[in-house]
TISE-227905 format. One line per 4 residues: number of its first residue (from 1); their letters; for each residue x, y, z of N, C-alpha, C. Coordinates in pm, 1 decimal, decimal comma. Each point is the difference from the previous one (the first is absolute). Example, Ala and Ser with C-alpha at 12.3 -4.5 7.8 and 13.67 -1.06 7.14 Angstrom:
# residues 2
1) AS) 1319,0 -569,0 780,0 -89,0 119,0 0,0 90,0 120,0 0,0 | -35,0 105,0 -72,0 82,0 119,0 6,0 -77,0 109,0 73,0
This chain:
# residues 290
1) XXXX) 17973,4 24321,5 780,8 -86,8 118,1 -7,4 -145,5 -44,2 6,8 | -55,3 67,1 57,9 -147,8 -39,6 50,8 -91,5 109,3 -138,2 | -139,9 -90,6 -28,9 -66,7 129,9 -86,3 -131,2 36,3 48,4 | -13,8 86,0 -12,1 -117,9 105,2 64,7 -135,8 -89,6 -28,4
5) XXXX) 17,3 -107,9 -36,3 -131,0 -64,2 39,5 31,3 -101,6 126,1 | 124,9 -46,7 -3,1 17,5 -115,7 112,0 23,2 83,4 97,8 | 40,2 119,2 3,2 23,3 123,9 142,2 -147,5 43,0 39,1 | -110,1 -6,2 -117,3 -102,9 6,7 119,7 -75,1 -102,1 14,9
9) XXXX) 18,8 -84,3 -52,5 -34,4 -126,0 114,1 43,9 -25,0 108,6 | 132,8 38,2 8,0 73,3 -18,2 105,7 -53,6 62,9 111,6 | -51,8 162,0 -43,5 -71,2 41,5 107,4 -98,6 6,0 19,7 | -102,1 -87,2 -58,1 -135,2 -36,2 48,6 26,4 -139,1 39,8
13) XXXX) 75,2 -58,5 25,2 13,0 -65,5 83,3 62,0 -1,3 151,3 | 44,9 128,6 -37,4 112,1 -42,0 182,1 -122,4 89,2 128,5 | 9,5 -68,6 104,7 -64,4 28,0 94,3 -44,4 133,7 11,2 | -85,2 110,9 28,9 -9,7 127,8 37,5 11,0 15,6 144,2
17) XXXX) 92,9 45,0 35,8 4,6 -5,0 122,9 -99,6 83,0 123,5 | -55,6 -66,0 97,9 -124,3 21,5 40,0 79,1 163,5 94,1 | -117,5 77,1 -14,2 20,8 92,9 112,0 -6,0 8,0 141,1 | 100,2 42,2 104,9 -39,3 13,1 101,9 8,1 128,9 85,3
21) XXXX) -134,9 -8,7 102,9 2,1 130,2 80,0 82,8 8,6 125,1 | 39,9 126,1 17,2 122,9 6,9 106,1 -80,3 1,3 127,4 | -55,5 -106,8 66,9 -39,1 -18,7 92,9 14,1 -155,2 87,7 | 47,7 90,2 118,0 18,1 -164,0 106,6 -124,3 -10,5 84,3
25) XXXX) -54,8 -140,6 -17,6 -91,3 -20,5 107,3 -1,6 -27,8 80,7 | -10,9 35,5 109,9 34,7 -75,1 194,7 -133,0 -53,7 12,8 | 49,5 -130,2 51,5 -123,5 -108,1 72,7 45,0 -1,6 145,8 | -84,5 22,4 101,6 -2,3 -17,8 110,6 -38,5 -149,6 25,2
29) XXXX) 98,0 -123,0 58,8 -41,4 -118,7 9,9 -43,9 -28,1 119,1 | -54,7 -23,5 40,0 -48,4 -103,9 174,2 -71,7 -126,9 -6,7 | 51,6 -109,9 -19,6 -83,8 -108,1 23,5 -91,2 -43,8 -121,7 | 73,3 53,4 -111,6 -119,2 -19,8 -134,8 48,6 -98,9 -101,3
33) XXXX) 61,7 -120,5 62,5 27,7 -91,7 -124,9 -79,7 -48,2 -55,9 | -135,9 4,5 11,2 -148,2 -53,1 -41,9 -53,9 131,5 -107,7 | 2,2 169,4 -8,5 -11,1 49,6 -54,5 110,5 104,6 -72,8 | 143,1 -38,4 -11,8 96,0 68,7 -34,6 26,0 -29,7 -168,7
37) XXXX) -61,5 -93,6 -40,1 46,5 -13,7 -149,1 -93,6 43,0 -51,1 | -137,2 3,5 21,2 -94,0 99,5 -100,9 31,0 136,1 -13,1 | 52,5 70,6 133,2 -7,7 115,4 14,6 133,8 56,2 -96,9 | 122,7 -100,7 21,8 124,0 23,0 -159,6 -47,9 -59,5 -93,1
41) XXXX) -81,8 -94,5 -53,2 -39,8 -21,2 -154,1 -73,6 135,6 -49,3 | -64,6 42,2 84,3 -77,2 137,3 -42,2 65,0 103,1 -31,2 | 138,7 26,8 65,6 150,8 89,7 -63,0 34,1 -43,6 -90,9 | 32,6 -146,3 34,9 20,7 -61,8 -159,9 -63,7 -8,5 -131,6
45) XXXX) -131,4 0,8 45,8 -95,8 -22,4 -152,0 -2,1 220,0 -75,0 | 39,8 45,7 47,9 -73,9 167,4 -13,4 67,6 42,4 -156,8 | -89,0 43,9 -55,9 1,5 8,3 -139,7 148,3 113,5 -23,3 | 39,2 94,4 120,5 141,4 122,9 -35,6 48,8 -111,5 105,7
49) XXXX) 146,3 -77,5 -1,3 60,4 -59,7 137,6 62,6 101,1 62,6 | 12,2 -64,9 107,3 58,3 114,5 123,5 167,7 -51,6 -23,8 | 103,9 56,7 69,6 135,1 8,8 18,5 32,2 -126,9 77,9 | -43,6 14,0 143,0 24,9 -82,3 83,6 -115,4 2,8 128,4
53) XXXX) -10,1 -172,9 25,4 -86,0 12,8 141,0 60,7 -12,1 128,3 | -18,9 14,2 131,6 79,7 2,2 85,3 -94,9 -36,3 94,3 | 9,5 -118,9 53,7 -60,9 -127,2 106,3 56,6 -12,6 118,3 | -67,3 95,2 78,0 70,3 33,4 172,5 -77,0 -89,3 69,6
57) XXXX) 100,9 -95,5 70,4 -48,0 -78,9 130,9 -3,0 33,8 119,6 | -97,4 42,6 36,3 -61,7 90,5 187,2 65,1 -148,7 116,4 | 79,1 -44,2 -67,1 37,0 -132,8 110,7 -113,1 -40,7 67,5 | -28,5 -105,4 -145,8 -157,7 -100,1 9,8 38,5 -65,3 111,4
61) XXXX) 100,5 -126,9 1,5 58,8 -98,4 53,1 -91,5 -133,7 -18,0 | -74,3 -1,7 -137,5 -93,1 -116,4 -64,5 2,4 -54,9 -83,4 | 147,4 15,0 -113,7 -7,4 -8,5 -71,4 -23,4 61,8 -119,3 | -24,4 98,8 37,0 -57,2 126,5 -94,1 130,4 15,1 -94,2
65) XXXX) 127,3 67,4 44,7 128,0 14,5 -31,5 20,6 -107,9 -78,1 | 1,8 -139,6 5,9 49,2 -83,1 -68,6 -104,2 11,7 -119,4 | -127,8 27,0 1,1 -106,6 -18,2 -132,9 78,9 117,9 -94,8 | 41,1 115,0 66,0 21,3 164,0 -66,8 128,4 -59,2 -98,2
69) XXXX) 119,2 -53,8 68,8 67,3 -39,0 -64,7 -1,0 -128,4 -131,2 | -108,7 -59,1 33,7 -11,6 -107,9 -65,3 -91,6 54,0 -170,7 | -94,7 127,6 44,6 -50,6 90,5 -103,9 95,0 76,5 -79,7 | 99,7 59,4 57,7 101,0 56,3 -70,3 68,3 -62,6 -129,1
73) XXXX) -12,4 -157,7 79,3 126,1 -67,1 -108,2 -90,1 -58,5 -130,7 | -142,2 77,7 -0,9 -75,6 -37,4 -125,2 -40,4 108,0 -35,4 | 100,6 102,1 24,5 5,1 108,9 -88,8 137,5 37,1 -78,4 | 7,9 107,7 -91,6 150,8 81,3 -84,1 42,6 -19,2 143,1
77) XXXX) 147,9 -27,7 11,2 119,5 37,1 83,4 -39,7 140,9 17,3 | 41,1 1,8 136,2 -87,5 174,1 39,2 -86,5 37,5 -3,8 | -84,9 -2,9 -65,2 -141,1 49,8 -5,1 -58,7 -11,3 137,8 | -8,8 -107,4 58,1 -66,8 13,3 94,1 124,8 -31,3 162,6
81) XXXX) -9,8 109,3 56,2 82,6 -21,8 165,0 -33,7 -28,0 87,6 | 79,8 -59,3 113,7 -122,3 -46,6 99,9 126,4 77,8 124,6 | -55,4 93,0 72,8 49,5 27,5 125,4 -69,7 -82,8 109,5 | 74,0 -6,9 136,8 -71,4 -33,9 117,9 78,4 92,7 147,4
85) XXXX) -46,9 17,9 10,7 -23,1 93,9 134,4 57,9 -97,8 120,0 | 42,5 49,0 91,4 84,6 -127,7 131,5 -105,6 11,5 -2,5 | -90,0 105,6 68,5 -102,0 -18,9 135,9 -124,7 52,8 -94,1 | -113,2 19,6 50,3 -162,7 16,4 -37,9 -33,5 129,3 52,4
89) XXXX) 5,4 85,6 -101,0 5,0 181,3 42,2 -156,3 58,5 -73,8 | -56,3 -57,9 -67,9 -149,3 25,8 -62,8 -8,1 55,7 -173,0 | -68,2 28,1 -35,2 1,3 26,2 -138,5 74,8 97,0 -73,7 | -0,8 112,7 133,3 68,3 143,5 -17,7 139,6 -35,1 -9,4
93) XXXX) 32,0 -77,0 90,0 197,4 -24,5 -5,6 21,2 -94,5 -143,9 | -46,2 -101,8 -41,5 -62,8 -66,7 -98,0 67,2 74,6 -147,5 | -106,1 90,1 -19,1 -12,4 96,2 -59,6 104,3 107,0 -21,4 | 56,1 15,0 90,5 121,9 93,5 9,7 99,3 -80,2 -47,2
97) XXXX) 56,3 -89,8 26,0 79,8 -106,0 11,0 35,3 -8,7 -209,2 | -137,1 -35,6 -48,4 -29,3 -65,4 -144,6 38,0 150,8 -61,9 | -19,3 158,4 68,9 29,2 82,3 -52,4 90,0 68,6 -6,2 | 123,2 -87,8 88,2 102,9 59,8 15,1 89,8 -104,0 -108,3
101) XXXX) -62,4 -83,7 -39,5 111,5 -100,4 -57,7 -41,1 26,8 -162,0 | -165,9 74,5 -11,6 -40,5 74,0 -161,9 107,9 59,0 -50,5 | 13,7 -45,0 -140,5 67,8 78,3 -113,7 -68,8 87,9 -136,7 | -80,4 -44,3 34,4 -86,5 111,8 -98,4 -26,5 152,4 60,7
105) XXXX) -97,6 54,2 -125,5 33,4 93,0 64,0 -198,2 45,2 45,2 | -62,4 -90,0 15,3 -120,0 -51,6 12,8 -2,5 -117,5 109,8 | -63,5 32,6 80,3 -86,9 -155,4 152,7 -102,2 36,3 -39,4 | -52,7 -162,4 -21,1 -142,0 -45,3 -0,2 -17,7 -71,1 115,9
109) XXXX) -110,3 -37,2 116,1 0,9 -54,4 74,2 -102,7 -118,8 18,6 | -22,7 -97,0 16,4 -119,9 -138,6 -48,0 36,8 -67,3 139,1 | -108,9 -47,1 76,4 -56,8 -77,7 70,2 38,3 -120,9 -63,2 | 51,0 -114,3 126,7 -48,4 -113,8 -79,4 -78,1 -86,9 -39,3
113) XXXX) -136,8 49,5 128,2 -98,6 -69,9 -106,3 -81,1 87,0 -35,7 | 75,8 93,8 -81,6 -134,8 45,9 -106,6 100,5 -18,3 -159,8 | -60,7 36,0 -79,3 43,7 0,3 -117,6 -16,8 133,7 -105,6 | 25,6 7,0 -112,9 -3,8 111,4 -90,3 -65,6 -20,4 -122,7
117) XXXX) -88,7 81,4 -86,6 -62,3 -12,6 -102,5 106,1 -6,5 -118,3 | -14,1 -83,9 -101,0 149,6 33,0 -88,9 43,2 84,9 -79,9 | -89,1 80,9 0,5 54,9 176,7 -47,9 31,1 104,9 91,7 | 6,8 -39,7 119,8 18,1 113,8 95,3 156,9 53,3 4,7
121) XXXX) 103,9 -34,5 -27,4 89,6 72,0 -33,0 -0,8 81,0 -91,7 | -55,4 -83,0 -99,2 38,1 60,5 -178,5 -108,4 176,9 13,1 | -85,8 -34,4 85,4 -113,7 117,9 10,7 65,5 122,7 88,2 | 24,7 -22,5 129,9 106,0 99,7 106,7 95,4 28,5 -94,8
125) XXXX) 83,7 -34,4 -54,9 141,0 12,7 -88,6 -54,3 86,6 -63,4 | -110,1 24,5 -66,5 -56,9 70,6 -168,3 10,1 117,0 107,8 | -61,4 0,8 87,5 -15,5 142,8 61,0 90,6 59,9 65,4 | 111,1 -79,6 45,2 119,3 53,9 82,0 54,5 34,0 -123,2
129) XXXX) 63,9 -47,2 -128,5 56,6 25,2 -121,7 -91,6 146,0 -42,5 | -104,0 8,6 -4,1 -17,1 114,7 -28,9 6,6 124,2 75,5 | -31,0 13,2 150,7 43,6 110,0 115,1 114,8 -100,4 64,8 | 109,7 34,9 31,8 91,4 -36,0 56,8 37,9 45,2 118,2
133) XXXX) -126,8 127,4 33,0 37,8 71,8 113,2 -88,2 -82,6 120,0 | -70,8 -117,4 -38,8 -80,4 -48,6 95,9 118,4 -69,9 91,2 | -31,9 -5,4 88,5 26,6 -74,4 137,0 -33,9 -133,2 23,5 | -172,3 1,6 3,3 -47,9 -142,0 59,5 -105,1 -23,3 -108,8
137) XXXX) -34,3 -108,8 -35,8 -109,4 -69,4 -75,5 -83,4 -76,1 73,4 | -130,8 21,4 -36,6 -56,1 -155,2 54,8 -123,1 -23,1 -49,6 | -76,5 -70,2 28,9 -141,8 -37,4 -60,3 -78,9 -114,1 53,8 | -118,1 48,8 -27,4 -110,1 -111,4 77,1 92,7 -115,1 14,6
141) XXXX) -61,6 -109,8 101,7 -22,7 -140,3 26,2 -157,6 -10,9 48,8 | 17,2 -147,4 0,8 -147,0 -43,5 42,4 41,8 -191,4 62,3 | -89,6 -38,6 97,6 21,8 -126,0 0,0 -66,6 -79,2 -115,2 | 123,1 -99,7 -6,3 -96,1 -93,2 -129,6 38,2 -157,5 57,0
145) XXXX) -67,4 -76,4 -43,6 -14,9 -142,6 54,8 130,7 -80,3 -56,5 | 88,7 -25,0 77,7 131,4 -56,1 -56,0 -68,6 -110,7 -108,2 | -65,2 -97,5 -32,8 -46,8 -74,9 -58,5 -53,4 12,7 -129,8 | -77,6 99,1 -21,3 -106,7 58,3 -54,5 77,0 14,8 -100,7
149) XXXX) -44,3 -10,9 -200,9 93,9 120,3 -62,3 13,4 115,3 -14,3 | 154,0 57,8 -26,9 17,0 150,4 45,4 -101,4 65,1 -150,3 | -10,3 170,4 42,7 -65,9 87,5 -22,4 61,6 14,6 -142,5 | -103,8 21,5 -133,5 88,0 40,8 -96,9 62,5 132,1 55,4
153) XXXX) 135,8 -2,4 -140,0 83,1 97,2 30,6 -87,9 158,4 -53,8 | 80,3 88,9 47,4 -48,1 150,0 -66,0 139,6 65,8 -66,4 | -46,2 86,3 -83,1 66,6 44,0 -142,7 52,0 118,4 122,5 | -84,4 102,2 17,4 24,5 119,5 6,8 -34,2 36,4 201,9
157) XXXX) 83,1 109,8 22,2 -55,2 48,8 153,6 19,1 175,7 -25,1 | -58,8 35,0 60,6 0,5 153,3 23,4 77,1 16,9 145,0 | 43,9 98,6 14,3 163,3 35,0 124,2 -70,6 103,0 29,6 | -46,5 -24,8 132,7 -9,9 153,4 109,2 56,5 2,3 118,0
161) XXXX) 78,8 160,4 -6,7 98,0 45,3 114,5 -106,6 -13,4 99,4 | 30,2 -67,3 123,7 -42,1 -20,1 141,1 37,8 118,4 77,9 | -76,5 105,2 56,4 72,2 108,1 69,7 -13,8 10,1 177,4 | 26,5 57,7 110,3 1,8 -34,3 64,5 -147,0 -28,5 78,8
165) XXXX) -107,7 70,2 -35,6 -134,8 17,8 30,4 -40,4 -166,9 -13,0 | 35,5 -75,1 -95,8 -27,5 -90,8 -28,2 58,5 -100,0 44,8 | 119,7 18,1 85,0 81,4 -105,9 92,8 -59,1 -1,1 141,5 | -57,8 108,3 61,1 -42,9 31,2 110,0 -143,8 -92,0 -10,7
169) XXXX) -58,3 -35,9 -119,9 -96,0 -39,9 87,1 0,6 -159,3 23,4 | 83,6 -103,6 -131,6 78,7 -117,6 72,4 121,8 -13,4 -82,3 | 8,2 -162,1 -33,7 177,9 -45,0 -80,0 -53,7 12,8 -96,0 | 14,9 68,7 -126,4 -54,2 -67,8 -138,5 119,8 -43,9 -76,8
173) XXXX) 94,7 -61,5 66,3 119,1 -13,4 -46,1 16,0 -204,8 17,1 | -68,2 -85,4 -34,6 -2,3 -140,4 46,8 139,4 -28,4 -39,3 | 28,4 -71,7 111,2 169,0 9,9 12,3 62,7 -99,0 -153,2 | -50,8 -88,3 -34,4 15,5 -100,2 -148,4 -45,8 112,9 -73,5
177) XXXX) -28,7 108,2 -23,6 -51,7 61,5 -87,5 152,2 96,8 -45,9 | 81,8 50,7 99,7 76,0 86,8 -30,1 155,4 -14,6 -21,1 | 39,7 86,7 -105,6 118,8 8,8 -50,8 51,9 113,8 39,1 | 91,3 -1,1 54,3 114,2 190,1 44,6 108,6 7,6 -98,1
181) XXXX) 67,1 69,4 42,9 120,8 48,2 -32,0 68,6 -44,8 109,0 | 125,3 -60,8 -73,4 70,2 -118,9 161,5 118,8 194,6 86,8 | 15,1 44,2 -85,4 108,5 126,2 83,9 -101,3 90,4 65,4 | -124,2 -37,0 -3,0 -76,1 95,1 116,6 67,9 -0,1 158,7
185) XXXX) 3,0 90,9 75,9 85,5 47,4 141,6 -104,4 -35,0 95,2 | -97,3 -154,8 -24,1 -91,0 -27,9 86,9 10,6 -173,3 -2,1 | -23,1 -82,3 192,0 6,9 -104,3 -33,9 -169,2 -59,0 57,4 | -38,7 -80,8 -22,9 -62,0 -78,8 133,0 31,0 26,7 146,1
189) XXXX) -77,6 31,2 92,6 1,0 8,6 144,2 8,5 -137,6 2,0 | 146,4 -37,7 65,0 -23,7 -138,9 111,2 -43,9 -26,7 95,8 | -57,8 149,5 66,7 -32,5 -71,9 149,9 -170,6 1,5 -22,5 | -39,8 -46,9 -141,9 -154,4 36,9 -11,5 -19,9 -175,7 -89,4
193) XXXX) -84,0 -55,4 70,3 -20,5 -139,3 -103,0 -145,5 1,1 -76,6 | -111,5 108,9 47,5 -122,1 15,6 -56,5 53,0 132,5 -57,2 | -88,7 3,9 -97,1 -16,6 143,4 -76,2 124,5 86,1 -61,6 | 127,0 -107,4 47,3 100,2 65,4 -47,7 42,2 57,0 -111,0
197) XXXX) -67,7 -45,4 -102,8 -28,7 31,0 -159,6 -79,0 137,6 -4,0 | -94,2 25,3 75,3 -52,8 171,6 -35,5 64,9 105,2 43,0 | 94,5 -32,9 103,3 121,6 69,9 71,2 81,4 32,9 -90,5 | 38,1 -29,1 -55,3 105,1 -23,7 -123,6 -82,8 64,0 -111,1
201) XXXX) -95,8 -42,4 -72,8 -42,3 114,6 -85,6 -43,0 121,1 20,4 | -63,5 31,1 151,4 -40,1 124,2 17,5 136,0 91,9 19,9 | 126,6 -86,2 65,7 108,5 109,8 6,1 29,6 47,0 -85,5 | 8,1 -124,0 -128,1 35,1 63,3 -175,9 -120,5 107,9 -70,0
205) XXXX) -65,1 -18,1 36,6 -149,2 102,9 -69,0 25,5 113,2 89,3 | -11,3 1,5 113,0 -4,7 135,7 88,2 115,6 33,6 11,3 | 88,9 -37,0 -112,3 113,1 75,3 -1,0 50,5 123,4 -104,8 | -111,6 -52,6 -57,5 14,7 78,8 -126,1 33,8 -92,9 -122,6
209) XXXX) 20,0 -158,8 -20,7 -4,1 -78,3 -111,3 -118,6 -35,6 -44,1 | 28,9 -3,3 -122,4 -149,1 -53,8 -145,0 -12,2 -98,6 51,8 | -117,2 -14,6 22,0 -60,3 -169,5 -3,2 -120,6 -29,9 -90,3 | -25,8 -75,4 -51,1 -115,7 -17,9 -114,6 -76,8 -131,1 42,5
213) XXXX) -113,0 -30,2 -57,2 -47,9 -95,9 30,0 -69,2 -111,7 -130,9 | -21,1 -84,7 -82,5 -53,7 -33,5 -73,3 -171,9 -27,4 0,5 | -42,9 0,1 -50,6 -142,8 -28,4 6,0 -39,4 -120,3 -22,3 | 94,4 -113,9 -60,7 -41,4 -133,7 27,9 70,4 -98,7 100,1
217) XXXX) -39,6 -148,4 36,4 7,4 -39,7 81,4 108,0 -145,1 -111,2 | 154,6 22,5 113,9 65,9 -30,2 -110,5 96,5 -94,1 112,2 | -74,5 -45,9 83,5 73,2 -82,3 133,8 -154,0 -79,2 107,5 | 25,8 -120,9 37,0 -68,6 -47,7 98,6 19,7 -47,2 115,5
221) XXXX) -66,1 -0,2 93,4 31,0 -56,6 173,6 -75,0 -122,3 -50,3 | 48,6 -125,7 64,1 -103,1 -133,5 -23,1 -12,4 23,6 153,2 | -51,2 61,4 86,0 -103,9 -50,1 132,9 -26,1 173,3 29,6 | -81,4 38,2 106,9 -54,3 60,1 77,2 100,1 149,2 -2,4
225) XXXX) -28,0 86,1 -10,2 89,4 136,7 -40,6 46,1 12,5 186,7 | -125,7 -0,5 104,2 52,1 -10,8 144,8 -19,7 -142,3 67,7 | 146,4 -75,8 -30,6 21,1 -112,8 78,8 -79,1 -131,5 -87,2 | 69,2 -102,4 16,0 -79,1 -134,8 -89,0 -104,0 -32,0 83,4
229) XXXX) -85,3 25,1 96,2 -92,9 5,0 44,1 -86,2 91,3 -33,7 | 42,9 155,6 9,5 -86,1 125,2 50,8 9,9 30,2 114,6 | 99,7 -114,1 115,6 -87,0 29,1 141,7 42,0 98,7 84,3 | -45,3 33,0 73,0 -25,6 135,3 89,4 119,2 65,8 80,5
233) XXXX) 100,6 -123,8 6,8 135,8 38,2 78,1 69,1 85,1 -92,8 | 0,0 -70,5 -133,0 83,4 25,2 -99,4 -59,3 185,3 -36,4 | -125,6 39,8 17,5 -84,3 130,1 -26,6 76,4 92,1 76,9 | -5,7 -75,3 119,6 78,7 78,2 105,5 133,4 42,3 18,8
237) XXXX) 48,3 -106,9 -41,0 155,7 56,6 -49,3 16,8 93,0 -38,3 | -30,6 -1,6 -150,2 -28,5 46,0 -82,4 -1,3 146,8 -3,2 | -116,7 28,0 81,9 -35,1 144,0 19,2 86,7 67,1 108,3 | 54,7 -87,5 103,2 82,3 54,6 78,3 145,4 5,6 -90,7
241) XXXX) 16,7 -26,6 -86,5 130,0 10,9 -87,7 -20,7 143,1 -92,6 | -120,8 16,0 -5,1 -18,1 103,1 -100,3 -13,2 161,1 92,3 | -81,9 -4,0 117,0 9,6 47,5 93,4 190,9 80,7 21,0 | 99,8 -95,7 13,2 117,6 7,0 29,3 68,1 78,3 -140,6
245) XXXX) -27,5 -40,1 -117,1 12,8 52,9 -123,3 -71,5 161,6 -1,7 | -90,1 41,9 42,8 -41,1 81,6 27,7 113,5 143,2 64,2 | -18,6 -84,1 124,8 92,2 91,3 131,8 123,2 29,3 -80,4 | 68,7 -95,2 -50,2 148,9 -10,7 -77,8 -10,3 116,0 -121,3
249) XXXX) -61,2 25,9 -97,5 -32,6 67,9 -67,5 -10,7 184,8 39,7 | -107,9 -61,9 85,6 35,0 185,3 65,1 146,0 -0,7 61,3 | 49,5 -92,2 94,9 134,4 46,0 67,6 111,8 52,2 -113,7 | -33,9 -84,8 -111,4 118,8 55,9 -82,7 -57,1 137,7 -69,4
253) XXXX) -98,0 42,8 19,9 -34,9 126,2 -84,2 -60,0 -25,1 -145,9 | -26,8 -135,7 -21,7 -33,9 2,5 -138,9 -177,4 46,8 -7,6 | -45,4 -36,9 97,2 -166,8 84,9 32,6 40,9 72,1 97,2 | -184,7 83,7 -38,6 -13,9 120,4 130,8 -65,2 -61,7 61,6
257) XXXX) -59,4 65,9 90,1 -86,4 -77,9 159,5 -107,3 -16,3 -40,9 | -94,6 127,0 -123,5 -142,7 -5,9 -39,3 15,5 -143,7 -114,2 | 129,3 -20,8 -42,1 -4,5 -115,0 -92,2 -19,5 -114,5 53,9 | 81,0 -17,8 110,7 3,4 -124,4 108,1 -158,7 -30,0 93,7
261) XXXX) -18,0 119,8 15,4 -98,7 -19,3 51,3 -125,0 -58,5 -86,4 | -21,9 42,3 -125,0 -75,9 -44,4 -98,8 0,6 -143,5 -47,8 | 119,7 -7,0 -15,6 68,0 -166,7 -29,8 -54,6 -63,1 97,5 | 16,8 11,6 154,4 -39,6 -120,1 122,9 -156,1 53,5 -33,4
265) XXXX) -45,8 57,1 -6,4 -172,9 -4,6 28,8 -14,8 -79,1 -131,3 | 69,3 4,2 -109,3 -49,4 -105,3 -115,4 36,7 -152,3 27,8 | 51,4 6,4 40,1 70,8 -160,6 110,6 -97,9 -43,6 71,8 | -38,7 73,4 82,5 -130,3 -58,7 58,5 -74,3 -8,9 -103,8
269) XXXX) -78,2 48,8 -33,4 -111,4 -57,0 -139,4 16,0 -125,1 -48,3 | 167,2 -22,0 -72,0 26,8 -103,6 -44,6 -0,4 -100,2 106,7 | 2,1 -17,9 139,1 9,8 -96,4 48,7 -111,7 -42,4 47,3 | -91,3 95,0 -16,9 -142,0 -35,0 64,5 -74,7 -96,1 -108,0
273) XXXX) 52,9 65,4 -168,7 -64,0 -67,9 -82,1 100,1 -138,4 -54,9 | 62,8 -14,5 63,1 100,7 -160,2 -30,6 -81,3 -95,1 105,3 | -30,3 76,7 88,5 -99,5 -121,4 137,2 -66,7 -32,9 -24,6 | -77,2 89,1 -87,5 -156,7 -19,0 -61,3 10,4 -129,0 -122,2
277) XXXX) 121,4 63,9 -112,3 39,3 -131,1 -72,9 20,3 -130,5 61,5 | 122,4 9,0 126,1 1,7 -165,0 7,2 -120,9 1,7 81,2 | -67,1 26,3 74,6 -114,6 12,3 67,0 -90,3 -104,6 -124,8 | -18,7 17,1 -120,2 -72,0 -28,3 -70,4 49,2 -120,9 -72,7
281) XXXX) 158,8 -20,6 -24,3 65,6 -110,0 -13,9 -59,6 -145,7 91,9 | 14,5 31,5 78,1 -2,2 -71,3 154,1 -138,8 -67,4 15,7 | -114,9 106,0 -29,8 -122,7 -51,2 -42,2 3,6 -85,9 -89,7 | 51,4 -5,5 -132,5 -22,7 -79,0 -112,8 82,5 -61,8 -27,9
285) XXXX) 161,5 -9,1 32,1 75,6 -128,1 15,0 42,9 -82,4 151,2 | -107,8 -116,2 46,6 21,6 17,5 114,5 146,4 -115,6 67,6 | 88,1 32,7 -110,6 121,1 -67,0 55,1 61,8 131,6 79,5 | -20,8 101,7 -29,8 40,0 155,3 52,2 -55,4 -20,4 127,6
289) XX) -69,4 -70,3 5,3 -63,2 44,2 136,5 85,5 -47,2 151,1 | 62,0 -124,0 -31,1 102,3 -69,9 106,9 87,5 91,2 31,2
């Protein structure tokens, strides 16, 4: 017989078992055995843990695959998966792929070389736990200097619904920033390798789903938001991808024509004033300039 003093020792000693949030994260891999373990220590380090991560290989053919697997086996059994793809289909198939194999009932989605602030689950969670009717989450990013030390953490964020007025005029959705609901009746466009990420949230918003946004910046890009240069091909893409995102949008009926039309005249603006940026890059870093 045990006595009520050695029974609670007993239970201030035994482990508390840590909580976890019902969310799978898909990593889109290509060629990142040089930045793929910061970007999972940063899942790994996050103050609420996630369920499971899920490490899709875009068929590097570099080695990449062998690093993914070699990360796995220095994690919990399971915790971390590594898919690979035969062939090289882009971020969108990627993505689909890591979300078809999710068991939660939550996708988070992370770049691999960017990383996550270590409260950014525990913060999205507070607010999905409290409206449950939301759809999509997301919140600032910013580039920060892979090197540099990270940003203290923040306690608190304020959640505002994103409505459609406010999608029309760009993404405010940074793709490391957002968490869904994995049974949403929407995937990634595969036949889109730029901009495919605002495609995908504007179908979920202009559909009539909650989307919210946080007010702090709770994720980072370590290089250049357009292209690790800035340079001008990559602008161009770019805008011709968004351009196409555009047209697609009205064909399905999710805008009207005065919406579409509003959206491309704000497109131009933005592209006139990205020229002007690297325009000014180019001046003052003159490795840009080659």
């Amino acid at each position: 017989m045990v006595d009520d003093c050695a029974l609670d020792t007993m239970n201030v000693n035994r482990p508390v078992p840590r909580e976890i949030a019902p969310i799978s994260v898909i990593v889109p891999c290509y060629r990142c055995a040089d930045t793929i373990a910061e970007a999972v220590a940063s899942v790994a380090a996050q103050s609420l843990a996630v369920a499971e991560v899920v490490l899709v290989d875009d068929c590097s053919g570099d080695g990449t695959l062998e690093r993914l697997h070699a990360l796995a086996a220095r994690y919990p059994e399971g915790w971390l998966q590594v898919l690979a793809l035969p062939e090289n289909g882009g971020p969108s198939r990627a993505r689909n792929a890591g979300w078809a194999h999710a068991s939660q009932d939550y996708v988070a989605f992370l770049d691999s070389d960017d990383t996550w602030a270590r409260n950014k689950i525990e913060l999205q969670m507070r607010v999905l736990r409290q409206d449950p009717g939301i759809a999509l989450i997301a919140h600032r990013m910013q580039v920060h200097d892979r090197h540099a030390p990270a940003p203290p953490p923040v306690e608190r964020a304020r959640a505002t619904v994103i409505g459609r007025r406010r999608l029309l005029l760009n993404n405010p959705f940074p793709t490391a920033s957002v968490i869904l609901r994995r049974d949403l009746p929407f995937r990634f466009d595969e036949r889109f390798r730029r901009v495919e990420d605002f495609l995908l949230w504007a179908q979920i918003a202009f559909s009539g789903y909650r989307c919210v946004k946080l007010d702090r910046t709770l994720a980072f890009w370590h290089k250049p938001t357009f292209g690790a240069g800035g340079l001008s091909e990559d602008l161009r893409a770019m805008h011709a991808a968004g351009r196409e995102v555009r047209r697609e949008l009205l064909r399905q009926g999710l805008v009207s024509l005065p919406e579409h039309c509003f959206a491309r005249a704000l497109g131009y603006l933005r592209r006139g004033r990205q020229r002007l940026r690297l325009a000014w890059r180019r001046a003052n870093q003159p490795e840009l300039r080659t």
